[in-house]
C-alpha positions in Angstrom: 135.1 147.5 127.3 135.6 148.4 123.8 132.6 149.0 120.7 134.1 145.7 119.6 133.1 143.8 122.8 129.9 145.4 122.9 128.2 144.7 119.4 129.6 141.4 119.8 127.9 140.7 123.2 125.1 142.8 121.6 124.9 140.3 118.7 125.4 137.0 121.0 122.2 138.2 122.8 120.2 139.1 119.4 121.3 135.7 118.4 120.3 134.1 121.5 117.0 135.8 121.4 116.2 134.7 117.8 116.8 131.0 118.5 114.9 130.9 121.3 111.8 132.4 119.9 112.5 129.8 116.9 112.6 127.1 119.4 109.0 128.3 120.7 107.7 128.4 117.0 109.0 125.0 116.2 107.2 123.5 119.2 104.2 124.8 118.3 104.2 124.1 114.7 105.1 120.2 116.2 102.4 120.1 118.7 100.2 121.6 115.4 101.3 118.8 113.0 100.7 116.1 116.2 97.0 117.5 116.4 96.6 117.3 112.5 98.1 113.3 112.5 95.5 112.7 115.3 92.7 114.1 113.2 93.5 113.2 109.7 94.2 109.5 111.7 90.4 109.7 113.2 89.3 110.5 109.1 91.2 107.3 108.1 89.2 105.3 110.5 85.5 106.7 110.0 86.5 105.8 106.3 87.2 102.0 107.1 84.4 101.8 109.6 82.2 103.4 106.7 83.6 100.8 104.1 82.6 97.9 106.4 79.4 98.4 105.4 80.4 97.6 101.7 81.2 93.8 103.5 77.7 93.7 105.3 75.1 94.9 103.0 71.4 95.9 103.6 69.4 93.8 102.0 67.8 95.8 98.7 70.4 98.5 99.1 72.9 99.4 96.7 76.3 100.6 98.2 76.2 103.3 97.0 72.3 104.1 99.0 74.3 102.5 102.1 77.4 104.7 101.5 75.4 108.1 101.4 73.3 107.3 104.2 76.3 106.6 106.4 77.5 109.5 105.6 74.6 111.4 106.2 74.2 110.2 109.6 78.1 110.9 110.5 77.6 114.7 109.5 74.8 114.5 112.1 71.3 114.7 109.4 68.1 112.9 109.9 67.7 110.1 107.3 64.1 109.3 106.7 62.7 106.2 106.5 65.4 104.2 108.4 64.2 102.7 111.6 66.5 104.2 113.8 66.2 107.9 112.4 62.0 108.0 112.7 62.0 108.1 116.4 59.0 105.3 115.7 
């Protein structure tokens, strides 16, 4: 076998090597992007559910009351003087 032979079986399996790790990367980086869809997805839907209220409004509420108790309650906070916060 001659130096020739060598480097170039030498640079076949470097080659090899590199597109295999890129392969691993890539899948990652895919299943990454899928879990980032799924979440940004969930977001979107919070959002409509939250602008459903704007259709149903509490009576002497504005929307914008309604809007920043809905959103209080999704980050998990205790909104005082609704009903269903006061443990009453």
């Amino acid at each position: 076998m001659s130096a020739h032979d060598v480097a170039a079986i030498v640079i076949s399996v470097g080659a090899l090597a590199l597109s295999g790790w890129n392969f691993v990367r890539l899948g990652r980086a895919r299943r990454e992007l899928d879990a980032l869809e799924i979440r940004v997805l969930e977001i979107v839907w919070r959002e409509i559910d939250a602008d459903a209220v704007w259709k149903a409004p509490e009576p002497n509420k504005t929307y914008a009351a309604q809007r920043s108790r809905l959103a209080a309650k999704r980050k998990g906070a205790i909104v005082w003087g609704q009903r269903e916060d006061t443990g009453v």
